[in-house]
N, C-alpha and C positions, 0 to 999 in steps of 0.2 A: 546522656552522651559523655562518653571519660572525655577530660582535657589534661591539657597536658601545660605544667603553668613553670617557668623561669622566672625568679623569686631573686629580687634585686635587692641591694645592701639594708636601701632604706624601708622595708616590709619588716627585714627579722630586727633592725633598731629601732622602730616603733613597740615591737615588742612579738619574740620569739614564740607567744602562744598564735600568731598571724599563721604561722606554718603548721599547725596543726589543724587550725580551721580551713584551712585550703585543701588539704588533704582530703576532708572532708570522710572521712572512715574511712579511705582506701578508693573513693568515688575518682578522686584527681593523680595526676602523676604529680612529683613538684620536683624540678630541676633548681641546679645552681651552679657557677660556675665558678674556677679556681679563681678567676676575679676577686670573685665575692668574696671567697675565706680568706684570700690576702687581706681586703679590707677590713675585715672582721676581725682578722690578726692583729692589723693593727691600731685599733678600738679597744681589744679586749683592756688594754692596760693605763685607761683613764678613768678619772671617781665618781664623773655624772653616772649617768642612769645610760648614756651609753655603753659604757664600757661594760656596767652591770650584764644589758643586756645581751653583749655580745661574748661576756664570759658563760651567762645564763645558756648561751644558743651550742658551743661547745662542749656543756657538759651534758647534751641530749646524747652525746656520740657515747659517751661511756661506755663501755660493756657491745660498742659494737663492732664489728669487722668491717672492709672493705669487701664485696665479692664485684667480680666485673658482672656489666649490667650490659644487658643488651642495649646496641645502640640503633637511634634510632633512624630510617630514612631522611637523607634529605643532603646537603651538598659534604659529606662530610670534606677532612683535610686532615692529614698524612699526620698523625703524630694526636689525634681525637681519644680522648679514650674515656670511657661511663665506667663511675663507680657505686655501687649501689649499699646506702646503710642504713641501718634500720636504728631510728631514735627514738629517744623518750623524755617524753618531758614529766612525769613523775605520776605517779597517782592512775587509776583503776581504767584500764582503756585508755593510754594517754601515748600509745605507739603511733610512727607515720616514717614513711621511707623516704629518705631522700635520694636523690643521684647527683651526684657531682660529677658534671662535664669540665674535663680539663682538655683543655687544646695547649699545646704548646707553644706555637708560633701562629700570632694572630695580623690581622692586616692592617689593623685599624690604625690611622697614620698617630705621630707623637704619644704611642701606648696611652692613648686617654682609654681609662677602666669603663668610661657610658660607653662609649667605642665597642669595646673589646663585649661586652654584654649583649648590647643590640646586635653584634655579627653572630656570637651564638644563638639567639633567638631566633634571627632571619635564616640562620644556615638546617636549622632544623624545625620551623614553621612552630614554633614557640609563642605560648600569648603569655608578655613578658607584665608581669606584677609590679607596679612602682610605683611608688607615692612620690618617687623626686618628678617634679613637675617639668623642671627642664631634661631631663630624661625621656620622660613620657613623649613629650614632643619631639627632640630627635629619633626618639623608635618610629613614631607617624609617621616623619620625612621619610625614613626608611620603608614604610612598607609595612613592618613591624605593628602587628597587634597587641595593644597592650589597654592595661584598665589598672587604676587605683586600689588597693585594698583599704574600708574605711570602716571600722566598727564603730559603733556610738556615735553617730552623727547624731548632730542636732540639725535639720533643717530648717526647722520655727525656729530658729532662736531667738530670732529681732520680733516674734508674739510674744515673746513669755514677758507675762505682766505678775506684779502681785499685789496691783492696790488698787484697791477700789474706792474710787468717789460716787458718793449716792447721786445719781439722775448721768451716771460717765456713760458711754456704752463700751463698759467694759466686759461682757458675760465671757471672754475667754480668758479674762485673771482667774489664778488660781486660788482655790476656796478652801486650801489644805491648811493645816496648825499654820500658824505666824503670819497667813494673809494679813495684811493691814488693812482697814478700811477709813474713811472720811464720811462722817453724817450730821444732820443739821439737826438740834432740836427745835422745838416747835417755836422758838423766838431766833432762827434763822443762824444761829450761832453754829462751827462746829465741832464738833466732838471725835474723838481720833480712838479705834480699839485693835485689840491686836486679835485674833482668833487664837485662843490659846485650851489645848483640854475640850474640844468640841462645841467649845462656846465663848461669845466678846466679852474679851476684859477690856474693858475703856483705859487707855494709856495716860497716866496724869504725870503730864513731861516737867511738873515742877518739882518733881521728888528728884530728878537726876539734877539740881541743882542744889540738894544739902549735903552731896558728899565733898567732904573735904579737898578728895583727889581731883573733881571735876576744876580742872584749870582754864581750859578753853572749850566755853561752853558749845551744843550745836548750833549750825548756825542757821537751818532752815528744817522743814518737816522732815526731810528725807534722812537728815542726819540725827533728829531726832527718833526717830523710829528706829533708826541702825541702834544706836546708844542704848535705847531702851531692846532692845530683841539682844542683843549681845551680853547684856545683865541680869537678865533676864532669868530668877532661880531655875529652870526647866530646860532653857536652851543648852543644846550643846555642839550642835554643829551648826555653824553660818554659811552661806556664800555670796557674797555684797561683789557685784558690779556696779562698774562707775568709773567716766571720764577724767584725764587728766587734772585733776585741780578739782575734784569733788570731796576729796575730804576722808577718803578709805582709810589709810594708815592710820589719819591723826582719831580717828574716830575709834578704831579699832583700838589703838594707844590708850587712850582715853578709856575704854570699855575694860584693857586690863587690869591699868589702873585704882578702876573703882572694886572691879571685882579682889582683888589683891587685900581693898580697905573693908573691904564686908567677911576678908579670909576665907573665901569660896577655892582660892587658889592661891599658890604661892610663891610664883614669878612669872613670869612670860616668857616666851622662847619665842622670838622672831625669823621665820626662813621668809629665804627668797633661790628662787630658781639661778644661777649662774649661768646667762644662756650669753656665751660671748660670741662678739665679733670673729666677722671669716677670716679677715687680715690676720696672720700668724702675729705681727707686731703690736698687734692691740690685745692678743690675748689676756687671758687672769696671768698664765706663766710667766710673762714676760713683764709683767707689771712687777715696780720697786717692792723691797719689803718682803716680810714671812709670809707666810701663810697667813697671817691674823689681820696682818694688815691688807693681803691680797682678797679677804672675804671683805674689809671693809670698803673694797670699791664698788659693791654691788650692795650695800645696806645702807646706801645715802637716800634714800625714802622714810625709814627707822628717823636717822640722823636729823634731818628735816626736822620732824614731827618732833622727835625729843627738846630738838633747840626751839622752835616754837614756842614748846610750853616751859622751856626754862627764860625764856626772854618775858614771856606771861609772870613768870613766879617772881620773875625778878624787879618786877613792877609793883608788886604788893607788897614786900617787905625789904628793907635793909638786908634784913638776916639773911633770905635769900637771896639777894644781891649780892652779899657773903660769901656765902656758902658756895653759889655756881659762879662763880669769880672765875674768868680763862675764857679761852675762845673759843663760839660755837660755829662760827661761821666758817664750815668746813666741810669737806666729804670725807674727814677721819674723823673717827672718835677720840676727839680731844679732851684736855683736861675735865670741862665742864661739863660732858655729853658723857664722860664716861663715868663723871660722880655719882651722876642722876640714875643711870646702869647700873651702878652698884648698890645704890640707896634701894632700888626700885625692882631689885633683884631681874635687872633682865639682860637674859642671852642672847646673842647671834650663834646661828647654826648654818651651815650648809646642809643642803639635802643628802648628801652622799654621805653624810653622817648619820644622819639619820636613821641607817639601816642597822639593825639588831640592836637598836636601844629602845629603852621604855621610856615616855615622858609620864609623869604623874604628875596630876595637881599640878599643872601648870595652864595658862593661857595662851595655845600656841597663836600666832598668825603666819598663816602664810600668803605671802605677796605674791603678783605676779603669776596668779594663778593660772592664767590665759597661759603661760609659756610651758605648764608640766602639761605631761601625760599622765591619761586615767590609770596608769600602772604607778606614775607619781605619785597622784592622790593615793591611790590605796595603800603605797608603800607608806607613808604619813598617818595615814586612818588608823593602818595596823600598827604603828607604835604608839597610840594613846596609852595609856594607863587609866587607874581609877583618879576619879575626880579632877582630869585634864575637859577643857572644852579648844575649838579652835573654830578661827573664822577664816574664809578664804575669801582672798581678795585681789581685783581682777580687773581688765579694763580690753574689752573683747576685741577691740579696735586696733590694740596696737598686739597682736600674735608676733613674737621675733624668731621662734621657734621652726628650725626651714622643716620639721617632720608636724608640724600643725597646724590647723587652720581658724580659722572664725567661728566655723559651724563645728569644731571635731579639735575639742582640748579639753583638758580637766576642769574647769572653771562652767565653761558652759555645760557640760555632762552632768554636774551637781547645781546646775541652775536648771535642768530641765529635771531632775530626780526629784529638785525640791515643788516643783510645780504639780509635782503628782504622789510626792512623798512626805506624810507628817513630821518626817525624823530630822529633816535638815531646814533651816531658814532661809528663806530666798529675798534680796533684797536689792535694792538698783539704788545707786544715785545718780540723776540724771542732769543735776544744777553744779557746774563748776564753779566753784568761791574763791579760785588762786586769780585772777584777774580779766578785764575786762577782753586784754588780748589774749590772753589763755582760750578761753570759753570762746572766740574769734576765730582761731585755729585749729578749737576742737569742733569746730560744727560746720566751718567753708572752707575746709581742705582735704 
């Protein structure tokens, strides 16, 4: 049965290939309204993955016309008019029509844009597409049929295991490359391996203690396991979950680190998603400083972890005591945080950079993985080069991202790919080590 579907802001900024699968080869009609391309309008000209996408969603019109579209029954109003065009989003069969209803003079009180959306949906019995949740619910009050668009969900997400303890009942861990297991030999002791190459390499976690760079050792199995899978000569993609105060960055830091001292790679490049606050006044824009210093308000996770292990180094030697002399105790990269950068060759990047560069030979991390989109990861994936590896790291719990969810972000997508796929590492930390009340309010609240 054809439907006929009104496709709201937040479908085509999740990501513009939405509208083609709705389309469905010409199965569905798919509407939109001038609403929408005002807000679109005004998206196209930011550096996230927003703007991206809404530049992306505009240039499917190329090469097309306007013709008038037949309009369809239902309450129309004086000044209604359907335009009908035909787009592309690139590549063999990759056409789908859209129509754009522009009304002119809408009812909806204080021109709120969900407003003006839900009256064209309800004026022409539309089942209106939207991911924005408060959306969806003012269309219900109205009357308004409406449903989610959600590719990649993960539903299991809170099953996905990948460690096995002998006598656990764990039979739905995953038994793909990089499961980890725990087993006792015959004098009760146990023994820790990685599945690596279709068969257990037993993990001997005192070798990650002769490298020089190891400053701040792991501090329990879990971080032991990450350190060792992340050094790992074979690994190259990670994706490590885990709660506040578990240990991801510093561990991740740590894993470049060593890798950097064995010359597998030859810096680190650290992103993190820029997902800012709604308030206009808390924005990145409106924060003091350049640009350089405006990414450094979103890389105090890095910053963290760097001063850690330089307050470590500087406990071992004078010279090092020396050497990072200046203040770390900051959410800028100060004197000392930024020596340690330099010596250690490592970058901060934003994602919206990210796009048409090559990383080579480097160990990317990227944070905060819960808040990209799987068009995020992949826009990442596709800029590795040769002999780059990355880890992605994540903390499922806290999504700040208003177009994702728990079950349906980047993070989880590659923790359920790695449960069924040899080529990625899948890994949880489940023990927070930042403090007693950390670990308090990450479990009773």
């Amino acid at each position: 049965m054809r439907k006929h579907f009104l496709i709201d802001t937040s479908v085509i900024l999740d990501n513009p290939d939405n509208l083609y699968s709705l389309f469905a080869g010409g199965e569905n009609d798919i509407y939109i309204t001038n609403v929408v391309l005002e807000e679109l309008d005004r998206k196209k000209t930011e550096r996230a993955n927003v703007g991206f996408f809404a530049r992306a969603f505009f240039r499917t019109f190329i090469g097309s016309s306007a013709s008038v579209a037949k309009k369809l029954k239902g309450e129309e109003k004086e000044g209604d008019h359907f335009y009908e065009f035909l787009c592309d989003r690139g590549g063999e069969n990759r056409q789908f029509k859209i129509v754009v209803i522009h009304r002119e003079n809408y009812d909806a009180e204080n021109d709120r844009n969900d407003l003006k959306i839900v009256e064209i949906a309800k004026s022409y019995n539309l089942k209106l597409i939207t991911n924005d949740i408060s959306l969806k619910i003012i269309a219900l009050t109205r009357g308004v049929k409406t449903e989610s668009f959600y590719e990649d969900t993960v539903s299991d997400y809170k099953n996905l295991e990948f460690f096995h303890k002998q006598g656990a009942t764990n039979d739905d861990a995953s038994k793909t490359e990089w499961a980890q297991y725990e087993e006792s030999d015959e004098n009760g002791r146990p023994r820790f391996f990685l599945q690596v190459a279709g068969h257990k390499e037993e993990c001997h976690f005192d070798k990650l203690y002769d490298y020089n760079s190891l400053v701040v050792a792991p501090h329990n199995l879990e971080q032991k396991f990450m350190l060792s899978i992340l050094t790992h000569p074979q690994n190259k993609v990670s994706a490590v979950s885990g709660s506040t105060g578990s240990g991801k960055t510093l561990m991740a830091l740590q894993a470049g680190l060593i890798l950097c001292e064995q010359e597998i790679v030859d810096g680190i490049v650290y992103l993190r998603n820029t997902i800012e606050a709604v308030s206009s006044n808390e924005r990145l824009g409106f924060r003091a400083g350049d640009e350089e210093r405006k990414l450094s308000y979103f890389m105090y996770p890095l910053f963290s972890a760097i001063n850690l292990i330089i307050e470590e180094l500087r406990k071992k030697s004078l010279k090092n005591a020396v050497e990072y002399s200046g203040d770390v105790n900051t959410m800028e990269s100060k004197a000392a945080t930024k020596r340690f950068m330099d010596k250690n060759n490592i970058e901060i990047m934003d994602l919206a950079h990210a796009r048409g560069i090559t990383i080579s030979r480097k160990f990317v991390i990227f944070d905060e993985a819960q808040n990209a989109s799987i068009a995020d990861i992949k826009l990442l994936g596709t800029r590795l080069g040769k002999g780059s590896r990355i880890a992605f790291l994540g903390d499922l719990e806290q999504v700040d991202n208003p177009y994702l969810t728990q079950d349906r972000n980047g993070l989880v997508t590659l923790l359920k790919k790695a449960h069924i796929s040899d080529f990625i590492a899948g890994i949880q930390l489940r023990n927070t080590i930042r403090s007693d009340i950390s670990r308090w309010f990450g479990q009773n609240l």
